[in-house]
MIDOSE-1310 file (N, C-alpha, C; in nm, 2 decimals, decimal comma, always signed):
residues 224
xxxx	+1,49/+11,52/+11,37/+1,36/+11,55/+11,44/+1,36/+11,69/+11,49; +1,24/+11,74/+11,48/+1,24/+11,91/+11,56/+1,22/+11,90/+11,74; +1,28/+12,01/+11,78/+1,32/+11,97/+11,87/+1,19/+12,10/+11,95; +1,08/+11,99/+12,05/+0,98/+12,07/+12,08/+1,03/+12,21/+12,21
xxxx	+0,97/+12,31/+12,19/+0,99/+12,43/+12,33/+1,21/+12,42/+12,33; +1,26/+12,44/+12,24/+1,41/+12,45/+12,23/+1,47/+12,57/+12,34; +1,55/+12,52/+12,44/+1,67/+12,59/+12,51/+1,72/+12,66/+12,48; +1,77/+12,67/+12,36/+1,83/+12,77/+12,27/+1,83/+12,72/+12,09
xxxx	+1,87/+12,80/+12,02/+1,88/+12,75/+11,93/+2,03/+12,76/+11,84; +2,08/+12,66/+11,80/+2,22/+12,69/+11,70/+2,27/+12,64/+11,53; +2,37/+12,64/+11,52/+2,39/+12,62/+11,35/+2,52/+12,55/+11,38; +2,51/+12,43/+11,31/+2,65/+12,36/+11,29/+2,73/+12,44/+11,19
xxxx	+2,85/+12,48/+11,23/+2,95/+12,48/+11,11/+2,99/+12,32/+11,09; +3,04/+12,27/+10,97/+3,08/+12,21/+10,95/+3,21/+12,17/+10,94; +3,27/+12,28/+10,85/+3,40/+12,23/+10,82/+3,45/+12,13/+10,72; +3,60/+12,18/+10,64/+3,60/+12,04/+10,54/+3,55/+11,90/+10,63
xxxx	+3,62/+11,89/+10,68/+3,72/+11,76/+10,71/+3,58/+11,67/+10,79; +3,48/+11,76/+10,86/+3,35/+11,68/+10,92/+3,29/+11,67/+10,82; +3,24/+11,80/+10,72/+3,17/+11,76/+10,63/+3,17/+11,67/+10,53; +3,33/+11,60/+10,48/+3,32/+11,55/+10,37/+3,38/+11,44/+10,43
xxxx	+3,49/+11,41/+10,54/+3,56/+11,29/+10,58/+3,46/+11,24/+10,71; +3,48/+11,29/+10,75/+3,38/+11,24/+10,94/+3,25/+11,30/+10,98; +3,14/+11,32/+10,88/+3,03/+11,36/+10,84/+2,96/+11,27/+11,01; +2,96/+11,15/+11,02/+2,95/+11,07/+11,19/+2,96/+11,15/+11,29
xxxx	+3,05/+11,24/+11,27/+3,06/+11,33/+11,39/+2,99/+11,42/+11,44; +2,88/+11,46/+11,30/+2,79/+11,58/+11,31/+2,70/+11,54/+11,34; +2,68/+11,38/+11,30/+2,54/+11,32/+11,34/+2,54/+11,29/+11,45; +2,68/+11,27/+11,55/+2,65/+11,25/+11,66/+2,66/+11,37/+11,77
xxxx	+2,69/+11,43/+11,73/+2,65/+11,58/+11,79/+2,55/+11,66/+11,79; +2,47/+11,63/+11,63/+2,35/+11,66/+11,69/+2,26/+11,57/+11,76; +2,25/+11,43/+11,78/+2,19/+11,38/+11,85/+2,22/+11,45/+12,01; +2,34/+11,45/+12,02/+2,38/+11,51/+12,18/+2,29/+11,65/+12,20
xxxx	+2,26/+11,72/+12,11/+2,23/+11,86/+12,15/+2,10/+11,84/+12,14; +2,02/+11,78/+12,05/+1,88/+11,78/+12,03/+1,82/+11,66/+12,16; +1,87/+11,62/+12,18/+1,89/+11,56/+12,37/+1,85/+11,64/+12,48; +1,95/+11,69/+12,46/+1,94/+11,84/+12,61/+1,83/+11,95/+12,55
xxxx	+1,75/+11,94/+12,40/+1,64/+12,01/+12,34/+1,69/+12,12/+12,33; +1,81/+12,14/+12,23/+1,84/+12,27/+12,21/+1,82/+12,19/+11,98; +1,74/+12,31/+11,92/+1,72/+12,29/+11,80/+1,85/+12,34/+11,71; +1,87/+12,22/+11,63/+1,99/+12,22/+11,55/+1,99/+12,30/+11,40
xxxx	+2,03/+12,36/+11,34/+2,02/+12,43/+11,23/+2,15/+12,42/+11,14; +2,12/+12,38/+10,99/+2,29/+12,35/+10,93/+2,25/+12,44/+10,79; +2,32/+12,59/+10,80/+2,27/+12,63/+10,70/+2,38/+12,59/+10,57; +2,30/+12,55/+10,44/+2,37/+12,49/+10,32/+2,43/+12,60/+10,27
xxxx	+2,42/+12,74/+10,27/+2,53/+12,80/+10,19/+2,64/+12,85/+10,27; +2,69/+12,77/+10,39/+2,86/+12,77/+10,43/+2,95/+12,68/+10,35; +3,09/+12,72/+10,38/+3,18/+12,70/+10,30/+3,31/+12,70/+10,41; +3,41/+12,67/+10,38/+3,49/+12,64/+10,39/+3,54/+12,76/+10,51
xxxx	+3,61/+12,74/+10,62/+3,64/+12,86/+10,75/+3,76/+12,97/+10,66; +3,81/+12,90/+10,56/+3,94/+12,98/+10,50/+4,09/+12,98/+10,54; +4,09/+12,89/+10,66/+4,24/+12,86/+10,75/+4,35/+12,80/+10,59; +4,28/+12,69/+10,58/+4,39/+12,68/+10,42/+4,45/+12,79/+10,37
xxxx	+4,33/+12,89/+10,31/+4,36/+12,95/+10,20/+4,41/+13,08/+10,29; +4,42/+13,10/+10,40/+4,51/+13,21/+10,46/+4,67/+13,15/+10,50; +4,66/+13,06/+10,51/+4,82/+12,99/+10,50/+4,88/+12,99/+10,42; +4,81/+13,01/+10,28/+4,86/+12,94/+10,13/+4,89/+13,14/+10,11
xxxx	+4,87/+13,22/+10,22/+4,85/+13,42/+10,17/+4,75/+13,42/+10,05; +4,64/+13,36/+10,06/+4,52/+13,37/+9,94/+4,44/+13,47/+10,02; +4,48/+13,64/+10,05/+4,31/+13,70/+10,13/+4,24/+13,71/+10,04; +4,29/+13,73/+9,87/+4,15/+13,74/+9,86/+4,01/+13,65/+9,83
xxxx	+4,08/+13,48/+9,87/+4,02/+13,39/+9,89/+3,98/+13,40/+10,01; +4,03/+13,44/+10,11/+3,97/+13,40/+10,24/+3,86/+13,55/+10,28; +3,88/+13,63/+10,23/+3,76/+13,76/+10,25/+3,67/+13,70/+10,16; +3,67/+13,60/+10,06/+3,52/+13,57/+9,99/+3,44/+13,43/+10,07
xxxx	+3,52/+13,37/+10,11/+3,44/+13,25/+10,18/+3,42/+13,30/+10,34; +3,48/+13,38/+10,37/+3,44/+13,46/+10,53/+3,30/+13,55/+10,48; +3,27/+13,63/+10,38/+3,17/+13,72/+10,33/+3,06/+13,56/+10,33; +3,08/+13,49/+10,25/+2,97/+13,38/+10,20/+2,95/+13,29/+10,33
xxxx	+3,01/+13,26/+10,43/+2,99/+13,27/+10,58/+2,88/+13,31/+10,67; +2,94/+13,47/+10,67/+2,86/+13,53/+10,77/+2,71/+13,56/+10,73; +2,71/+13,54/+10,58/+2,58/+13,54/+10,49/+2,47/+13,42/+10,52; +2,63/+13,35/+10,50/+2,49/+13,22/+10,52/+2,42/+13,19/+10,69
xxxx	+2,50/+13,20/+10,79/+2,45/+13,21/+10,91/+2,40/+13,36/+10,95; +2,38/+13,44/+10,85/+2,27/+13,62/+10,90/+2,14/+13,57/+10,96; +2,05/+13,49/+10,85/+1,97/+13,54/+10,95/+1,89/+13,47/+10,98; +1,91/+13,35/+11,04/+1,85/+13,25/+11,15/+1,87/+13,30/+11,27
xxxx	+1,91/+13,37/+11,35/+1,83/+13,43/+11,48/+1,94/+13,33/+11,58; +2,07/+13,24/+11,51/+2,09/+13,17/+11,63/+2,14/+13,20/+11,78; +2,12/+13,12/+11,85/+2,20/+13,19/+11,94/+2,36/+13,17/+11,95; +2,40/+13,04/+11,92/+2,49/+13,02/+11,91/+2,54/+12,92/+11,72
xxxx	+2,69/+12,92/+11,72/+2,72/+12,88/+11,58/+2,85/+12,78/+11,63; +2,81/+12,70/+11,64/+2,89/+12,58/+11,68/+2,97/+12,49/+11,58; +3,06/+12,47/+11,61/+3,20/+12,37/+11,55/+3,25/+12,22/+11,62; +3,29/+12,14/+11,57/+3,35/+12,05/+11,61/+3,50/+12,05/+11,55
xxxx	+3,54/+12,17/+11,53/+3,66/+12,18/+11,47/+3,71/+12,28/+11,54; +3,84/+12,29/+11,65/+3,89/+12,40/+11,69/+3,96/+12,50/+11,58; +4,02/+12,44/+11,46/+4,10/+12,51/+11,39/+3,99/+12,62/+11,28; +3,87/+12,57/+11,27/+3,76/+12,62/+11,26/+3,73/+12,74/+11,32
xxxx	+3,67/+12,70/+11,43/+3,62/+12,77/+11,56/+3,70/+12,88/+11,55; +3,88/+12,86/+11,58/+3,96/+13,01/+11,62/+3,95/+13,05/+11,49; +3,97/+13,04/+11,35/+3,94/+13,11/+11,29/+3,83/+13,23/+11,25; +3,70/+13,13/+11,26/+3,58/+13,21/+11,25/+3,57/+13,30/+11,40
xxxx	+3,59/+13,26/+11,49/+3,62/+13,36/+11,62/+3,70/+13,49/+11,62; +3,80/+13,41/+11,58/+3,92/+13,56/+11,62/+3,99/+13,62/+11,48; +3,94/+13,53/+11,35/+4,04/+13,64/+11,25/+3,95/+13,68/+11,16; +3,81/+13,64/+11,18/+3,72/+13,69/+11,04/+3,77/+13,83/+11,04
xxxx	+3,73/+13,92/+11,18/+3,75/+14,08/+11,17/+3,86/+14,13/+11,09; +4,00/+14,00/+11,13/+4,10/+14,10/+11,06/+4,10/+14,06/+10,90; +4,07/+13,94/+10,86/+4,07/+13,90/+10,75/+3,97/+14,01/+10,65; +3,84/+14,11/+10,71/+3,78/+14,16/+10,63/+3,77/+14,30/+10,71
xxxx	+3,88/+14,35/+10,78/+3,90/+14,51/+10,80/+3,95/+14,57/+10,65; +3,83/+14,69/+10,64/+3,81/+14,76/+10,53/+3,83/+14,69/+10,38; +3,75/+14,59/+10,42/+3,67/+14,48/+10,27/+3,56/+14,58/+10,21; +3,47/+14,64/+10,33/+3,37/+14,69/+10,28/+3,22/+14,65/+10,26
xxxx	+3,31/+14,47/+10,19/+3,16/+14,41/+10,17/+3,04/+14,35/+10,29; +3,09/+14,30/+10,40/+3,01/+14,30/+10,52/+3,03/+14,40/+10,61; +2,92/+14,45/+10,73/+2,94/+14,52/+10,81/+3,04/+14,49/+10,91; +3,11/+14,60/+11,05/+3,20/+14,56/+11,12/+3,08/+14,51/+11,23
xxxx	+2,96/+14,54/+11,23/+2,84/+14,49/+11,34/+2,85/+14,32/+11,30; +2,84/+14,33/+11,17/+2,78/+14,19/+11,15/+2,88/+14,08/+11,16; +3,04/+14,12/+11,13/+3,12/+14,07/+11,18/+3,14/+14,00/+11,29; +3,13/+14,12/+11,39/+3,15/+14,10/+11,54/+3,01/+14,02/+11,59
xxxx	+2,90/+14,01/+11,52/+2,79/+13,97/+11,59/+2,81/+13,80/+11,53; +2,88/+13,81/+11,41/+2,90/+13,61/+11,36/+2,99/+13,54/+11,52; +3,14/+13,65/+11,45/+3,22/+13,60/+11,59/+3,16/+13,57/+11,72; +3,13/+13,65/+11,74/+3,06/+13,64/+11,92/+3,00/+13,53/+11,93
xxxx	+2,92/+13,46/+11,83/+2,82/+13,38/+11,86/+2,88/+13,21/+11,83; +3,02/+13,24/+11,72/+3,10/+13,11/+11,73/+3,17/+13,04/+11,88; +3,14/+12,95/+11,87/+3,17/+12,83/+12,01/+3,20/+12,71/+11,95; +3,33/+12,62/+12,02/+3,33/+12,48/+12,01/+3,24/+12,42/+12,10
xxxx	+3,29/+12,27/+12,02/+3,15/+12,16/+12,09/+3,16/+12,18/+12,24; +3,26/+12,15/+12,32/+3,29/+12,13/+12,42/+3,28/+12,22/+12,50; +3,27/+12,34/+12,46/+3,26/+12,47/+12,56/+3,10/+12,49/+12,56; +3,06/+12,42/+12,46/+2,88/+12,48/+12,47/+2,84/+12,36/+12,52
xxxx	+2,90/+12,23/+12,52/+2,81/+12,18/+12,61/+2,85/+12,14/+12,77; +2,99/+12,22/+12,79/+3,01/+12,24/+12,99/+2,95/+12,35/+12,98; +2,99/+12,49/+12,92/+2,95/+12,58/+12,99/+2,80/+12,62/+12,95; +2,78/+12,58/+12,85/+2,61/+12,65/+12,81/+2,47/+12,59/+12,82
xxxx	+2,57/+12,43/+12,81/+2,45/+12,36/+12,86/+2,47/+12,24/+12,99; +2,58/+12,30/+13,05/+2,61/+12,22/+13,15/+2,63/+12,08/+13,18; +2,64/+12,03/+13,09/+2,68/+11,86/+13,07/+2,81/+11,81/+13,19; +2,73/+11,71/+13,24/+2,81/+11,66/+13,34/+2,82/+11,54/+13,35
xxxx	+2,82/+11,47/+13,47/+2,82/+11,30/+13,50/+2,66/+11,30/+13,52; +2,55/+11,33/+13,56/+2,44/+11,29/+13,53/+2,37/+11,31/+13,37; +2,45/+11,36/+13,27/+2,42/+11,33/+13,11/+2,47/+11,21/+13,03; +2,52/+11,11/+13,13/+2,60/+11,03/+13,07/+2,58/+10,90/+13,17
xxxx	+2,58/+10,78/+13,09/+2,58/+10,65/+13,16/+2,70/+10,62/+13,14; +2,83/+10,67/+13,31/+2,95/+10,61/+13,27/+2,97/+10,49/+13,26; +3,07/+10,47/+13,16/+3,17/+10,36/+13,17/+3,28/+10,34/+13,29; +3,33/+10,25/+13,28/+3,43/+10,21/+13,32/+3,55/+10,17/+13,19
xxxx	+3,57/+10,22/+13,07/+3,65/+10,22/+13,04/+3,76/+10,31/+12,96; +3,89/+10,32/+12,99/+3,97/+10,40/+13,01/+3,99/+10,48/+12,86; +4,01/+10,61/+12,89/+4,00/+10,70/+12,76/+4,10/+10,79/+12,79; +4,19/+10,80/+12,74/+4,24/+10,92/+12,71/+4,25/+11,04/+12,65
xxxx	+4,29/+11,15/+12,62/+4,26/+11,29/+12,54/+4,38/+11,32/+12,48; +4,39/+11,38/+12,34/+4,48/+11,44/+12,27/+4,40/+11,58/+12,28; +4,48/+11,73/+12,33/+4,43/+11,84/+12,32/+4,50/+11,91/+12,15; +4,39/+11,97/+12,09/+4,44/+12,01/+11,93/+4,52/+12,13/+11,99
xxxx	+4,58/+12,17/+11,90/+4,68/+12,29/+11,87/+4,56/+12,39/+11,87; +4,51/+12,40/+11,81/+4,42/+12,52/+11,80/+4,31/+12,54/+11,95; +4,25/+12,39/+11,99/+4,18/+12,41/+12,12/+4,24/+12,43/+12,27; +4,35/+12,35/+12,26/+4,39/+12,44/+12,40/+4,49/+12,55/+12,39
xxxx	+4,56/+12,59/+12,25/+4,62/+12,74/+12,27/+4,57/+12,86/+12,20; +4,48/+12,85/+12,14/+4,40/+12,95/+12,03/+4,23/+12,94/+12,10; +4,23/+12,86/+12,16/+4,05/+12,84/+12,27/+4,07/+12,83/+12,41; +4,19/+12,76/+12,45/+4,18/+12,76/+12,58/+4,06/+12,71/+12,64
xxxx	+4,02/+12,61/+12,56/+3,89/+12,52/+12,59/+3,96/+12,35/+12,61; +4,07/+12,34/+12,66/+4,08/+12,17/+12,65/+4,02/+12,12/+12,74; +4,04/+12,18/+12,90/+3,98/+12,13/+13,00/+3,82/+12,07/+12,96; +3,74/+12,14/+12,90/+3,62/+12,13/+12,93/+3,60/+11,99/+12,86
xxxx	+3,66/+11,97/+12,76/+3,73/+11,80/+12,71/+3,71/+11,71/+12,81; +3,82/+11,72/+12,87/+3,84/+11,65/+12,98/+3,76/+11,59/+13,06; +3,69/+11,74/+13,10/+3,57/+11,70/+13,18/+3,43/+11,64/+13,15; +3,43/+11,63/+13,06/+3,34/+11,54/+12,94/+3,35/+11,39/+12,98
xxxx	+3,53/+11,40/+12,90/+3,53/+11,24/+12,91/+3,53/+11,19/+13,11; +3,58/+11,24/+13,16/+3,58/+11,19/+13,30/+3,42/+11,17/+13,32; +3,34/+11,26/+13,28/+3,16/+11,22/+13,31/+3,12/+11,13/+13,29; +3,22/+11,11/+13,10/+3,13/+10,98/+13,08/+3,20/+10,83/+13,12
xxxx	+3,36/+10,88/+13,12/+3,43/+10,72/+13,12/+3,57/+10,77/+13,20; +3,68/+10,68/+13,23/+3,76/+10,65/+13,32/+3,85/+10,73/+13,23; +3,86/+10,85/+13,28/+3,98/+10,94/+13,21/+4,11/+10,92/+13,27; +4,21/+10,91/+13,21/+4,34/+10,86/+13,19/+4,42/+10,97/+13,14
xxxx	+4,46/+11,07/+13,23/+4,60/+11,18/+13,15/+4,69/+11,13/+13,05; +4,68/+11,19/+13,01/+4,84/+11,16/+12,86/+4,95/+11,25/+12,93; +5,07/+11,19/+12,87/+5,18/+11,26/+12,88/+5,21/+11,35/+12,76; +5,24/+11,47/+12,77/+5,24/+11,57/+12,67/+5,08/+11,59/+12,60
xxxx	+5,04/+11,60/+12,69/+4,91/+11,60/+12,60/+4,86/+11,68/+12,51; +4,89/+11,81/+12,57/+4,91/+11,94/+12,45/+5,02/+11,98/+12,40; +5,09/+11,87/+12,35/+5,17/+11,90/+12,28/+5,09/+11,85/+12,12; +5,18/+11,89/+12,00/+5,09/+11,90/+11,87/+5,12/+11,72/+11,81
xxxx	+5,02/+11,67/+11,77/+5,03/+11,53/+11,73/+5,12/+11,53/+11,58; +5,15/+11,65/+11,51/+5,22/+11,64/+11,38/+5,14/+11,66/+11,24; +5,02/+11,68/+11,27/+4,94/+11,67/+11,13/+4,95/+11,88/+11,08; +4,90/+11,91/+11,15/+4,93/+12,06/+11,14/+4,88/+12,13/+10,98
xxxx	+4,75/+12,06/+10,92/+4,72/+12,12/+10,80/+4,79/+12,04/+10,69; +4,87/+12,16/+10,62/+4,99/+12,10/+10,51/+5,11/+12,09/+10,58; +5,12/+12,13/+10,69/+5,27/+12,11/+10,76/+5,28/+11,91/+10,73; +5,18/+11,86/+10,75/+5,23/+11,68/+10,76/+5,30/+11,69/+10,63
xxxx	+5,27/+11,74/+10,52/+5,25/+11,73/+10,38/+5,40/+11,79/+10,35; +5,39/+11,92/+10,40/+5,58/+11,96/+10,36/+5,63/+11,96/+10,42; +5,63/+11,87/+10,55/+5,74/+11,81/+10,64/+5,71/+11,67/+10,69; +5,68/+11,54/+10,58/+5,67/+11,43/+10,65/+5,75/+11,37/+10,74
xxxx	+5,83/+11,43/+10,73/+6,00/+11,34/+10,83/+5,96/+11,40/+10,98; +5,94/+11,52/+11,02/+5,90/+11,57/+11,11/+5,76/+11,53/+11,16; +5,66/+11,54/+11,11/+5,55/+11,52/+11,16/+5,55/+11,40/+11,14; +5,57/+11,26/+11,09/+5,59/+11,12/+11,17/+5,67/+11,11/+11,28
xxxx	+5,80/+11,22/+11,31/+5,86/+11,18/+11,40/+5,74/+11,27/+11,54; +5,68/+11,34/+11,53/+5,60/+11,40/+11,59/+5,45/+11,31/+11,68; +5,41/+11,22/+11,52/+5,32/+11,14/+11,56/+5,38/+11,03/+11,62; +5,48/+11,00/+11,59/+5,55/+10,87/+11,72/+5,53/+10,87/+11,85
xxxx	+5,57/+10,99/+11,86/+5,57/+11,03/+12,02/+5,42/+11,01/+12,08; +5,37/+11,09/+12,01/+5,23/+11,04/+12,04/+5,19/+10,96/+12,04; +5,23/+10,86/+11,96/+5,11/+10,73/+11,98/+5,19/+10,64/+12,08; +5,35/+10,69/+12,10/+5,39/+10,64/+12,28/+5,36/+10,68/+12,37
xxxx	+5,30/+10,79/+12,39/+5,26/+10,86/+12,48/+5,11/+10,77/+12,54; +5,04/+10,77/+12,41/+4,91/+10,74/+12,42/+4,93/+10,60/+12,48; +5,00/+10,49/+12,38/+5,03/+10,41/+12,42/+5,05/+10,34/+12,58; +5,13/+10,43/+12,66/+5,17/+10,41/+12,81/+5,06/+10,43/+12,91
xxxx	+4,91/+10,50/+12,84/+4,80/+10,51/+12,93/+4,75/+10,39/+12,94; +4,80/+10,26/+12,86/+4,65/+10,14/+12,85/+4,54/+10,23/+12,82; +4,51/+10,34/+12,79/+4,37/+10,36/+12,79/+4,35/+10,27/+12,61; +4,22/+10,22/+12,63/+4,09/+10,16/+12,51/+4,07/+10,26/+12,42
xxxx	+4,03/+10,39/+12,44/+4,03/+10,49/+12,36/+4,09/+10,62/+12,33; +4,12/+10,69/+12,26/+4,20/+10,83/+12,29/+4,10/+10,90/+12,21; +4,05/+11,03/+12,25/+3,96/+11,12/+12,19/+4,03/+11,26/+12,21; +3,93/+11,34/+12,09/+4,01/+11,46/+12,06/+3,88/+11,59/+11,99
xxxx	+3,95/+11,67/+11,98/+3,82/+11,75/+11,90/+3,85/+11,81/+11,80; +3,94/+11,72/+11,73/+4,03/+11,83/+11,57/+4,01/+11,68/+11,46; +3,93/+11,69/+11,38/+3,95/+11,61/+11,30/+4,05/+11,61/+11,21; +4,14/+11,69/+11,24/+4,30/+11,66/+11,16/+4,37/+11,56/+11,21
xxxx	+4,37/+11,62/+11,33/+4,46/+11,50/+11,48/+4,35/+11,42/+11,46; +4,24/+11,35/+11,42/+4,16/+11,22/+11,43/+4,24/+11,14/+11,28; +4,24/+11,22/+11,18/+4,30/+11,16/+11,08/+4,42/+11,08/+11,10; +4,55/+11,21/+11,11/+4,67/+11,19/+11,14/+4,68/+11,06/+11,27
């Protein structure tokens, strides 16, 4: 639905893993945003953030899906370009510039003006749109948080997690909580023995809260 007299206006990234595995996620985020009357925008010619294919040393895969990127979110006017993926987020935040210093094919303006304007979910809706305990009909039941590898040490946004879930429901600390749950991309993949011994811990950790639910903002760690 259009969202009448809009607060601001933004662009979902999507990301693999929302877009094609937890597509739910996006629908329930924009319900959250078109709530507080900020208008949602999902432009179709994004692609992939490039974190894979910069792992795999593919730049010159990752300078073509960063160019087809910043293209496809030019020129909607957003204010902001939002993610539900931290591993996303710090990518398109902090490495497009280096990934495409003297590419040539986009500008260094237009670079820095994509970057600037990328934000996770959680930081745009404590800090931009102020989401609190009056945006939410709390619960009373207990939740706990996994913080991703990428959001609390590449964003330094976990807290604002946190403070989400306490607005809406009975937050319950984890033990190690930023520590990494083991999925790590292809790390689960070329080190199964490690990364199940990784996810153990965690789900004893999790385990020892009684919390009902454990929530997180990395659809890797949702999979794993």
């Amino acid at each position: 639905p259009k969202v009448l007299n809009p607060v601001m206006r933004v662009a979902i990234f999507a990301g693999c893993a929302q877009d094609f595995i937890y597509p739910e996620h996006l629908i329930a985020a924009c319900k959250v945003l078109e709530a507080k009357k900020v208008a949602v925008d999902f432009p179709m010619e994004q692609t992939c953030c490039g974190l894979p294919l910069d792992m795999m040393g593919q730049r010159k895969g990752v300078q073509k899906v960063a160019v087809q990127n910043i293209k496809a979110f030019a020129s909607g006017g957003y204010d902001y370009i939002v993610t539900l993926c931290a591993s996303c987020c710090s990518t398109l935040k902090k490495h497009y510039a280096e990934f495409l210093e003297k590419s040539g094919e986009v500008s260094e303006a237009a670079v820095k003006n994509f970057s600037e304007k990328v934000i996770d979910f959680s930081t745009l809706c404590r800090e931009k749109l102020g989401m609190g305990e009056d945006d939410f009909t709390k619960i009373d039941e207990k939740v706990t948080f996994h913080a991703s590898c990428h959001q609390c040490r590449a964003l330094g946004a976990a807290q604002h997690s946190r403070d989400l879930i306490a607005a809406a429901a009975d937050y319950v600390p984890c033990f190690e909580e930023e520590v990494c749950c083991g999925f790590g991309g292809t790390y689960s993949v070329k080190f199964p023995e490690i990364s199940a011994e990784l996810l153990q811990k965690k789900m004893k950790n999790i385990s020892d809260t009684n919390a009902t639910r454990i929530v997180m903002d990395c659809p890797g760690c949702v999979m794993q």
